[in-house]
C-alpha positions as CSV (number, residue, x, y, z in Angstrom):
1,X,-9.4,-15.1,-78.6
2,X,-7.0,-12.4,-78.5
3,X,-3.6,-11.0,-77.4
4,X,-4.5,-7.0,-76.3
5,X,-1.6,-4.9,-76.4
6,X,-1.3,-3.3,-73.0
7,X,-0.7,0.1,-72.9
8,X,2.5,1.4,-71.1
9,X,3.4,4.3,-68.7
10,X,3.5,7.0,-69.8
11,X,-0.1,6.7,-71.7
12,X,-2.2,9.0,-70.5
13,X,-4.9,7.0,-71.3
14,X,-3.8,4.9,-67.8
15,X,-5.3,8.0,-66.0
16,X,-8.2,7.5,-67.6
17,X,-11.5,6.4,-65.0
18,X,-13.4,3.1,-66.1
19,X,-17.2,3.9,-66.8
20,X,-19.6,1.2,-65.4
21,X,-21.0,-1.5,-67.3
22,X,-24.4,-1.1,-67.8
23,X,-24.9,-4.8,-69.4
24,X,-23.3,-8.2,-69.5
25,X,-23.0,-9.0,-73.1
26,X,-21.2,-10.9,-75.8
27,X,-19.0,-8.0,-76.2
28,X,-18.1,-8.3,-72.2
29,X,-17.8,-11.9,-72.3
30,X,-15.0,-11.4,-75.6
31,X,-13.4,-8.9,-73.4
32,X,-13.0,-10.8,-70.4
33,X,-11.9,-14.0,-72.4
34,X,-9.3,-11.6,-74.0
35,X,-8.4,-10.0,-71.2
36,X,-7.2,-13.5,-69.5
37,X,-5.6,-15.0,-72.8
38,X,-3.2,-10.6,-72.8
39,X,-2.9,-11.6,-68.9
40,X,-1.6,-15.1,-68.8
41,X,0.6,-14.5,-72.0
42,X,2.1,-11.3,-70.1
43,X,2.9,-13.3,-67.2
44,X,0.5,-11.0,-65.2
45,X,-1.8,-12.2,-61.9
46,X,-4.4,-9.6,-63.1
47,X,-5.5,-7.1,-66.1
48,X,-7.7,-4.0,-65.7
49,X,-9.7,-3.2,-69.0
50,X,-8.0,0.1,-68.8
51,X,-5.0,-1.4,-69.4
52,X,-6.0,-2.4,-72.5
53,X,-7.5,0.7,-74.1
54,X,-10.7,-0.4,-72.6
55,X,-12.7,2.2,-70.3
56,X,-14.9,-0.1,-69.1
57,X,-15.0,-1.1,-65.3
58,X,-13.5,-5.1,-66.4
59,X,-10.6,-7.0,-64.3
60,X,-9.5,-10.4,-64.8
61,X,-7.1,-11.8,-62.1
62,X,-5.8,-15.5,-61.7
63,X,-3.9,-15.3,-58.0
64,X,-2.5,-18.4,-56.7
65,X,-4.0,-19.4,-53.4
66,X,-0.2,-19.7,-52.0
67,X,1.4,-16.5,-53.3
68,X,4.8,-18.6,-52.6
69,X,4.3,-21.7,-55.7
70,X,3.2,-18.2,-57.6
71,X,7.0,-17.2,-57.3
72,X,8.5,-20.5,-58.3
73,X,5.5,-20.5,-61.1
74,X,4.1,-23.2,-59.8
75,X,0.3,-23.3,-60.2
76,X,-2.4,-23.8,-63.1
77,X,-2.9,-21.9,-65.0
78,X,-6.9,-20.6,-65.0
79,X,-6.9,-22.7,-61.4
80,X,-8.2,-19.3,-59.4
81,X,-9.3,-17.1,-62.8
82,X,-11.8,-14.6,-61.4
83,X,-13.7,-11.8,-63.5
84,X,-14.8,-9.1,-62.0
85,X,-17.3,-6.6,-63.8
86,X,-18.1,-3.4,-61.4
87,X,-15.9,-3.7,-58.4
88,X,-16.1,-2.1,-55.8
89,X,-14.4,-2.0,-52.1
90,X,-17.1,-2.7,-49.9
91,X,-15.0,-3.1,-46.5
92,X,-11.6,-3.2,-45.6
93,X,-9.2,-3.1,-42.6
94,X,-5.5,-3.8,-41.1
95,X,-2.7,-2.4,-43.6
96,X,0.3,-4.4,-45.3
97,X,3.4,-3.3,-47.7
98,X,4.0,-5.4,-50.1
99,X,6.3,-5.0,-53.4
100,X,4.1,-4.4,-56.3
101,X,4.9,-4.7,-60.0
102,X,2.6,-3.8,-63.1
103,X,2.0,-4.7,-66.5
104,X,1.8,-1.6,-67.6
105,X,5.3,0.2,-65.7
106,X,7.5,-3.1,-66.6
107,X,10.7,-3.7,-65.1
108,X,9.8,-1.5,-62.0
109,X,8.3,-2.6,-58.3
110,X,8.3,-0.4,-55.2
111,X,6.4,-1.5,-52.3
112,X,3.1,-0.3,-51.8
113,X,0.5,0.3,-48.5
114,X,-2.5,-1.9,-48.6
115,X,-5.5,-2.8,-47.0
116,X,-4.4,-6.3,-45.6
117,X,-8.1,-7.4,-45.9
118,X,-10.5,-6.3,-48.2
119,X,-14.5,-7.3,-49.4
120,X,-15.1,-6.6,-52.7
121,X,-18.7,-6.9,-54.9
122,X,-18.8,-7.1,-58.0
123,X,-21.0,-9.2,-60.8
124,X,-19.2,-12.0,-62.4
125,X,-18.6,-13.0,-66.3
126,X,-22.4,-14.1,-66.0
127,X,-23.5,-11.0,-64.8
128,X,-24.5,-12.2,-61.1
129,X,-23.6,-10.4,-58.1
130,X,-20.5,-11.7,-56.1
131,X,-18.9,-10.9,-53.2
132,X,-15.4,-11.7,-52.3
133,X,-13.4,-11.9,-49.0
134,X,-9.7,-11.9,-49.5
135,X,-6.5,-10.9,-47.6
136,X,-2.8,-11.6,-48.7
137,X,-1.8,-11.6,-52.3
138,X,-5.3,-11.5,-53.6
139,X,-6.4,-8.8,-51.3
140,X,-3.2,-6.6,-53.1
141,X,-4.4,-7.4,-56.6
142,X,-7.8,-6.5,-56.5
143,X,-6.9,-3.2,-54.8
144,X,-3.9,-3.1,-57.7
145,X,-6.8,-3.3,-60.5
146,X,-10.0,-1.7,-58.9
147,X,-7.3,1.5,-59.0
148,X,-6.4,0.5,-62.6
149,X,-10.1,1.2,-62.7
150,X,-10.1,4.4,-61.6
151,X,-7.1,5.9,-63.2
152,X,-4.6,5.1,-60.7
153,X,-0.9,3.4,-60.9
154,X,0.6,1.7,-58.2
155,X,3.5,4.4,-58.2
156,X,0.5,6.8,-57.5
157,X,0.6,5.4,-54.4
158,X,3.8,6.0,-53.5
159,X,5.9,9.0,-51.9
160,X,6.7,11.8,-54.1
161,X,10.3,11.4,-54.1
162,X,10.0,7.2,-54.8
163,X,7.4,8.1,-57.2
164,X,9.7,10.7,-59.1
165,X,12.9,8.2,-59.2
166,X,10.9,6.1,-61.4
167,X,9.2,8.4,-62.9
168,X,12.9,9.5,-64.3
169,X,14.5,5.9,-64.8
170,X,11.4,5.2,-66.6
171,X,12.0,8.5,-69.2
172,X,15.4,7.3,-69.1
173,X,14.7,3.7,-70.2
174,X,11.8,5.1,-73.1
175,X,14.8,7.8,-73.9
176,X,17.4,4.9,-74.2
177,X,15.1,2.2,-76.5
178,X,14.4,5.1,-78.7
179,X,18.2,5.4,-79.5
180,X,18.6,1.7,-80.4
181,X,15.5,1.9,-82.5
């Protein structure tokens, strides 16, 4: 098991789309077990393989069930792990906003428009097919890493105006740790 080193905005190689997994393998497997081990020592609820370097269509996510012990960090740790190799949206309706932060833009959160319900297929670390029915806080993070998966941010998603305020406190931040360094 390893710690990944997550890439960080502005690496371009966010923007980049996840290819599909033709095969369930050892290598996928290693990934997936490394992708959880970068996640939970992160702090993270989820990890798209792009996130990681990786251009493979990979997401780990370990959600709470009551998004509110998630906030006072209560819950297991690996209690509600779920790999997911593939996604895809299948079917989705309603529409929430919901404050969304990212492994990837630290230190930043903007709320974001959602699907309030999604279904999602996928295969599984074992390679079988799955389909999962989610709304609330899981619905938001497998929307949050499928567009990991195809090269998109969560400020991406956002108003040009929001998006370009932290855009700029974000060069400002990079600009300032490069002074101290």
């Amino acid at each position: 098991m390893s710690i990944l080193n997550i890439l960080k905005y502005p690496d371009s190689l966010l923007q980049t789309k996840a290819k599909p997994v033709s095969k369930v393998d050892e290598e996928i497997k290693r990934l997936i077990t490394d992708m959880a081990e970068t996640m939970y020592f992160a702090k993270g609820i989820g990890l798209a393989a792009t996130q990681v370097g990786v251009h493979k269509r990979v997401a780990v996510l370990d959600v709470p069930k009551d998004h509110t012990k998630h906030e006072g960090k209560i819950f297991k740790r690996g209690e509600n792990l779920i790999a997911l190799i593939n996604p895809e949206i299948t079917d989705h309706e309603g529409e929430i906003k919901y404050e969304e932060g990212c492994l990837s833009i630290p230190g930043f959160t903007a709320d974001v428009k959602r699907f309030s319900k999604v279904a999602v297929r996928a295969l599984n670390k074992d390679g079988n097919e799955m389909e999962i029915h989610a709304d609330g806080l899981l619905a938001i993070a497998l929307q949050h890493e499928i567009d990991h998966l195809d090269g998109i941010l969560f400020i991406d998603r956002l108003s040009k105006l929001k998006r370009d305020i932290i855009k700029r406190k974000i060069k400002k931040a990079i600009e300032s740790e490069k002074k101290m360094l």
